[in-house]
Structures are given as structure tokens and as C-alpha cells.
N, C-alpha and C positions, 0 to 999 in steps of 0.2 A: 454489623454491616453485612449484605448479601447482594453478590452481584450476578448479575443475569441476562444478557443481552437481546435473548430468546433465541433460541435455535431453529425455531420454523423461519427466522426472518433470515436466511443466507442459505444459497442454494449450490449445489455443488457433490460431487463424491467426495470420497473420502469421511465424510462424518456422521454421524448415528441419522436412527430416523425421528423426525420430532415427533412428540407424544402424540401431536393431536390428527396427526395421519394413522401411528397405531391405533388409534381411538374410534375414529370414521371405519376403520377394517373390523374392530372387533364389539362394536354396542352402535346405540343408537346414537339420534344426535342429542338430546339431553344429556347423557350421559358425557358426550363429549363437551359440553356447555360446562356442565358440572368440574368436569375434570379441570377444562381450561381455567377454572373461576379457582378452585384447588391450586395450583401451579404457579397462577397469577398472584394470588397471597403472598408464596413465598421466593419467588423466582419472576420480580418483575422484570418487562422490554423494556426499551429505550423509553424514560419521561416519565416511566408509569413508576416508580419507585416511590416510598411516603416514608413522612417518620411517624416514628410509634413514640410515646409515653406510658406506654403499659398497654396500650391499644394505637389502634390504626386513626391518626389525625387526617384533616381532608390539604396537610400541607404535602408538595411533593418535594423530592429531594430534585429535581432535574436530570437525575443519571438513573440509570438501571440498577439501583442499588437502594435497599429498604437503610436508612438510618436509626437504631433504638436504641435508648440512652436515657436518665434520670435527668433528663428535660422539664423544665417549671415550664407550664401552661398558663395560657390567660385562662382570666375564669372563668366562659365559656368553654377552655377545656379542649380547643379545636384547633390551636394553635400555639407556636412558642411565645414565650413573652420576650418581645425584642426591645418592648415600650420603658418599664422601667428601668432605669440607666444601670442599679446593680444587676438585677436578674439578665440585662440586654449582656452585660459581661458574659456573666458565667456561661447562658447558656451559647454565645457565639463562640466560647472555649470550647465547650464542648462539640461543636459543628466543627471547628477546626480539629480536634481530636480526629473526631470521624475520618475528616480529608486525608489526615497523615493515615489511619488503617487503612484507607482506600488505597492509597499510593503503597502503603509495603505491602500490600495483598497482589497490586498491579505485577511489581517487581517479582514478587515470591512467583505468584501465574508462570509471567512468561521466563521464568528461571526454568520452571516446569518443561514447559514451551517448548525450549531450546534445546536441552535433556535429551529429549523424543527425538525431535526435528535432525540431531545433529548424528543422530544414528541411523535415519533413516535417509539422509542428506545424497552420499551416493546412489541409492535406486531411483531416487526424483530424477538427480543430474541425469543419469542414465535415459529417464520416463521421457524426462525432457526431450534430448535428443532425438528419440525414436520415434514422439512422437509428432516433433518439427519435419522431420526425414519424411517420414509417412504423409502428411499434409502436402509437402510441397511433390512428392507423386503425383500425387490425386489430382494434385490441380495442374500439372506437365499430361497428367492423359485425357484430362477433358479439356484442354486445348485443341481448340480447332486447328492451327496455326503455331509453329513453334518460331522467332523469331532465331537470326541468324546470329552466333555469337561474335562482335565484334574480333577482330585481331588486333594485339598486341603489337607495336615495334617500339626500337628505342632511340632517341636522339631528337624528337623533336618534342615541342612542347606545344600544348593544346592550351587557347586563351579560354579561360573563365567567366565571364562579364560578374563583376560584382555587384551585390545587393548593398542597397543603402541601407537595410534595418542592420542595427549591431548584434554581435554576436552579445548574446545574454554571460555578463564573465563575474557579475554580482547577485549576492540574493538577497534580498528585501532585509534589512535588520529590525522592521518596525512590526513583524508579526504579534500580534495580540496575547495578553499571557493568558495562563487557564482561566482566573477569575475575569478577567474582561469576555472571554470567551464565553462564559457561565453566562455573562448577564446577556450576552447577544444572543447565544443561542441557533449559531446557525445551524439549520437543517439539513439531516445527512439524506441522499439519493441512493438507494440501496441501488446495486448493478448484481445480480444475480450471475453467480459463475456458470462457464459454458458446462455443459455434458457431457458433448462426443465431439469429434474433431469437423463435422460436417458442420455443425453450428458456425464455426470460426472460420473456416478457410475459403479464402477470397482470391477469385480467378485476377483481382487487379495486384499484379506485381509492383505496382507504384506507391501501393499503399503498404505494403507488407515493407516497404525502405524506410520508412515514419514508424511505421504499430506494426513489430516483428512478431512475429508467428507464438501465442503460448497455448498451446491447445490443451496443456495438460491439467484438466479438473485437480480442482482444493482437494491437498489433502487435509485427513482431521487434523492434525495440527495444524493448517491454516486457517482453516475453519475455524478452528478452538481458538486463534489468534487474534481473528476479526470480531468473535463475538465478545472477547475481553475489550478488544480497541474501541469497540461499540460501547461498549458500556460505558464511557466518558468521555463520548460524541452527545454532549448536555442540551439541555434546553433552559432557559426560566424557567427557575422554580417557581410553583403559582400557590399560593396568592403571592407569599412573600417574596421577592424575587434575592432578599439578603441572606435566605439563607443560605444557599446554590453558592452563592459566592462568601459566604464565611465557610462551605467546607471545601470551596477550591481555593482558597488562602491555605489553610492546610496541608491540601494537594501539596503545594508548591512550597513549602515551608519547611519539610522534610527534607526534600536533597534537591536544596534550590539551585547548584551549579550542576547539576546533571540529568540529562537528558530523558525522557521516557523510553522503554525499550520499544522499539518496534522487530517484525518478523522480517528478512531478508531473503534472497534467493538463497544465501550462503549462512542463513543460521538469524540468530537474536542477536542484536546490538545497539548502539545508543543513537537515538533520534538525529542527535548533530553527526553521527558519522553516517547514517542513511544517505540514500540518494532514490529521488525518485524518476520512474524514466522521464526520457526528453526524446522526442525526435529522433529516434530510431536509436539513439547509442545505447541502448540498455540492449539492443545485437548482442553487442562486443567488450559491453562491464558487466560481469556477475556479480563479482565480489559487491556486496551489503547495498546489492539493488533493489529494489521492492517490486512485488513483481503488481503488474497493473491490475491485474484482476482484485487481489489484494488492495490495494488501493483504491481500487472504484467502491471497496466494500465500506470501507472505514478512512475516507478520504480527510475527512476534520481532524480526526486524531491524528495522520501525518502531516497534515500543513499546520494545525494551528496548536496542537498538544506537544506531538515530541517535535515540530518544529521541523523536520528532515525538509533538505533544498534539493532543489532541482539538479538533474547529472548536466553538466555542463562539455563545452569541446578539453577544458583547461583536466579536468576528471580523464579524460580519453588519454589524452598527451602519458600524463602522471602513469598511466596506466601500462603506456605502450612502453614509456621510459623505465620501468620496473619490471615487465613482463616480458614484452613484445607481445610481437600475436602472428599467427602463419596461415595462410589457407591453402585450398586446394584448389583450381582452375575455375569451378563453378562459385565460390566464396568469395572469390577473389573479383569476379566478374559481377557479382551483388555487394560487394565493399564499396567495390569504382562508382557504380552507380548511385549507390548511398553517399557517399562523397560529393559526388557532384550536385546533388539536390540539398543537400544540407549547406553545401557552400553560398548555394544563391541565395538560401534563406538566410543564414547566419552571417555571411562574411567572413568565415572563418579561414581563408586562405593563409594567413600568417601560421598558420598550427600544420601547412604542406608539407614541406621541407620535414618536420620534427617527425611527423606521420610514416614518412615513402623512409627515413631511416631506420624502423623496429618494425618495419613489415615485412614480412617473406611470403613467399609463394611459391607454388610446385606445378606444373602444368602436368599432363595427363600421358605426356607422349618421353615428360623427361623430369624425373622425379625429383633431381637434384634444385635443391632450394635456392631462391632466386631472391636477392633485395628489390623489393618495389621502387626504389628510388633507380633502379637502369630503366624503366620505363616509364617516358615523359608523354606518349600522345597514344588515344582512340582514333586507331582508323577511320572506326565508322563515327562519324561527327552527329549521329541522329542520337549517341547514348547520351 
């Protein structure tokens, strides 16, 4: 088994440069034809994967992964024999075989993965930062207009109007398993990661309270992450489409009570502990969030493979009740505001009170930390 997601197909720093750019720099284009068709043999994309019987048959496996094995062929030689009831046995053992290496290859990967990731974990955090800090400059000097900061007082309270849509506090139990997935085949939308921070950063403040600021370019380990997640973002296998799903039985058959790993802000961990963002709260949870970029890349593999659910308000609470969380005058001024637009959407007023208890803050003029629950009302009624 060989898996390959391709590397030209995910854009971004941090990872090598694909062959077939060095190729274009250094020969012609034959040569780059050549090479690509080289490459392709052993290191198929997404779909383009085949099984072998000693040679290359015209069936595909569905994933980015070559399957070769002592497979009985029909006597035409161009396909498995699924037809006769013993040979249909064996060789669907064998396609399950296949799935379980695929899956401890998956594992062993991003064990890899994580390895890396988790050493180089503080200079991202750090990347992060600096280059959120940076972003929202840029876009404070190319404002024509700076808007007036509300003032703070304490004792009265501001009315809400509530939203009649509920706040989202379940997540779907009837997700598709890999083999059902195998045989539908949904199609992934690659979303190319950003470059430099001018790509991403958005003079509208309203939308940075929904889709918070990540400016900072994949590194190779994310990269490396996506292109493994990739690889088992499947399609129908063609002609047959039984066999895709006799080695995603396998897949799942291996360690069927546990999760796929996926990559998180804060390292590798298991599908069901992931969280994907939501409406801005992925701000304010790090801990084993996915970051979206990552996500837009290898989006099937987290909803429908390892299954990871959406961060919810009930995630925030859990979060503040364990942690807390503090800001600074300016943070605290973009929290309030994200509050307030997540409320009309969600309804999530019941989660206030629990919120203004594990929140602190510091104003600019008097350092000493302040419980957000002494202030009840925005002066300015226009926030």
C-alpha cells in the first residue's frame, strides 16, 4: 500500500516545493510530462490510486493509495474476481487486509505528525500572535475613520432582543461511516492556504467577530497533515465500486471504538475530541481546535471520517469554568461585541451569567483586574 495525496495539490508555506515546478525551472515540458507520468505510477492524487496483481489493473482503489496483493483476477486479467462466491471471499479478505494497513499507516503518519508539531508548537503559538497583532494594525491605519470606543459603567443592564433560531447544543449522531462514505464519494473543494497576511485581512470588523483573524501560512506539518487527511477523502471506486468499500470495512475494523487522528491548533488528537470552528468561538478555544484553513483543505475527513463536531457555546462555558480567560481593554471591547452578535444568532443568553463569572479584564488607565460580571450596560447602544 502507497499513499499520496500529491503535494502540488495544497498551497501554502511552510512545505517543500512540488516536483513538477522544479521540473518547469529546470527541463522542458516533455520532460516534465515524463517525470509527472514517473511520479504518478508510484505516488498517486486523490482517486487516481489502482490495484496491482503483479501489474497495474484498470480497477481504482478510490483513495490516493496503490493497493498490490496476490489477488485472483477474472480471466480477462483486468479485474478482481468478486463473481465466484469462494474467490469473492478471499479476495474481499484481502481488500480488508489492505484497509487495516491503511489505517495503521494513518496512525503511525500522524504519530509522526504530532512528534514535530509538538516541538515546534510554541513558535506557531507565538507566529500566531504576532501575526494577528500585525493584521489588525494594518487594517487600524488604513481606516479612514476610527470609531469611538464605547464606555463602560456598572449597575444597569442592557436588554438583548432574542433570536428565535436555537442555539446549536447537539451534533448530528447519524454521520455516515467510512464505508458508506466510500460508496458516495463526496467530493472534496480544495481551498488553497493564504501566503502573506494582505490576502486575509479584512477592513470589515464585523466579520473578523464570526471568521477570527489566522493569517499565519501552513506549516509543513500541516501541510504534511492535510495531504495524509487527503488521501482518505475517497471517491467510488470505478468500475467496481465493492471494492472501495471492502477495504473501508477494514479501515473501520481495526480500532473500531476509536476515533481517526486529526491535527489541532494544540497538537494531534482523536476525531471525537476535535472541535471544529463555529461562529467566532474558535477566538477564545485553542485547545484541539482545528484551525480553518486546515479544514477547508481536508474538510470530508473531518466531518465524515474522524467525525469531529462543531465547538458549540456549552465547549466555551466548559472552557471558562476550567480556565477562565482575561483580556485587555481592546479584547475585552471585541469579546462584548462578539457576544452580542452571537447572542441574536444563537440565543445563547442562558450561558451570560456563567460567562461575566470567569471573565476578567484590565483597562489601560488601571491595571488592576476587574470581574466582567460588575458591568451590566454599553453606554453606547449603537454596539
Amino acid at each position: 500500500v502507497f499513499l499520496q495525496a500529491g503535494a502540488s495539490e495544497v498551497d501554502g508555506r511552510g512545505g517543500g516545493t512540488s516536483s513538477n515546478s522544479v521540473i518547469k525551472k529546470t527541463g522542458t515540458n516533455a520532460d516534465a510530462k515524463t517525470a509527472a507520468a514517473i511520479t504518478a505510477s508510484f505516488a498517486p492524487t486523490t482517486d487516481t490510486g489502482k490495484i496491482y496483481i503483479g501489474f497495474q489493473t484498470s480497477q481504482t482503489t478510490g483513495l490516493a493509495a496503490h493497493v498490490a496483493a496476490p489477488f485472483i483476477p477474472t480471466v480477462e486479467r483486468e479485474a478482481i474476481d468478486l463473481v465466484d462466491p469462494t474467490l469473492r471471499i478471499y479476495n474481499s479478505e484481502l481488500l480488508q487486509i489492505s484497509g487495516m494497513v491503511l489505517r495503521l499507516g494513518l496512525e503511525r503518519a500522524m504519530q509522526g505528525i504530532s512528534e514535530r508539531f509538538e516541538a515546534m508548537h510554541d513558535v506557531y503559538l507565538a507566529e500566531d500572535e504576532a501575526l494577528v497583532k500585525e493584521a489588525r494594525e494594518k487594517r487600524r491605519g488604513e481606516s479612514s475613520t476610527a470609531a469611538d470606543k464605547p464606555k463602560l459603567e456598572n449597575g444597569e443592564v442592557e436588554d438583548v432582543a432574542e433570536s428565535s433560531k436555537p442555539e446549536e447544543t447537539k451534533v448530528s449522531k447519524s454521520l455516515m461511516s467510512f464505508a458508506k462514505y466510500m460508496a458516495k464519494g463526496v467530493k472534496s473543494t480544495i481551498v488553497t492556504a493564504v501566503k502573506a497576511i494582505d490576502e486575509i485581512v479584512s477592513n470589515d470588523e464585523e466579520e473578523e467577530l464570526t471568521r477570527p483573524l489566522d493569517p499565519r501560512p501552513l506549516s509543513f506539518e500541516e501541510r504534511e497533515a492535510i495531504l495524509l487527511m487527503r488521501s482518505f477523502c475517497a471517491k467510488p471506486s470505478t468500475p467496481d465500486a465493492d471494492i472501495g468499500i471492502a477495504i473501508a470495512d477494514g479501515f473501520t475494523r481495526v480500532m473500531p471504538d476509536i476515533s481517526p487522528p486529526v491535527l489541532t491548533r494544540t497538537g494531534v488528537v482523536r476525531g471525537n475530541y476535535a472541535r471544529l470552528p463555529k461562529d467566532g468561538l474558535e477566538a477564545y478555544i485553542h485547545d484541539n481546535v482545528v484551525r480553518r484553513v486546515v479544514l477547508d483543505n481536508a474538510r470530508e475527513y473531518h466531518e465524515y471520517i474522524a467525525q469531529c463536531r462543531l465547538l458549540t457555546m456549552r465547549d466555551f462555558v466548559d472552557f471558562l469554568e476550567d480556565k477562565g480567560i482575561h483580556f485587555d481593554e481592546n479584547e475585552l471591547y471585541r469579546f462584548l461585541k462578539w457576544w452580542i452578535k452571537y447572542n441574536r444568532i444563537h440565543n445563547a443568553s442562558k450561558y451570560g451569567p456563567s460567562i461575566k463569572r470567569h471573565v476578567s479584564f484590565s483597562l489601560e488607565n488601571d491595571p488592576d483586574p476587574k470581574a466582567l460580571d460588575k458591568i451590566d450596560y454599553f453606554r453606547d447602544r449603537s454596539v
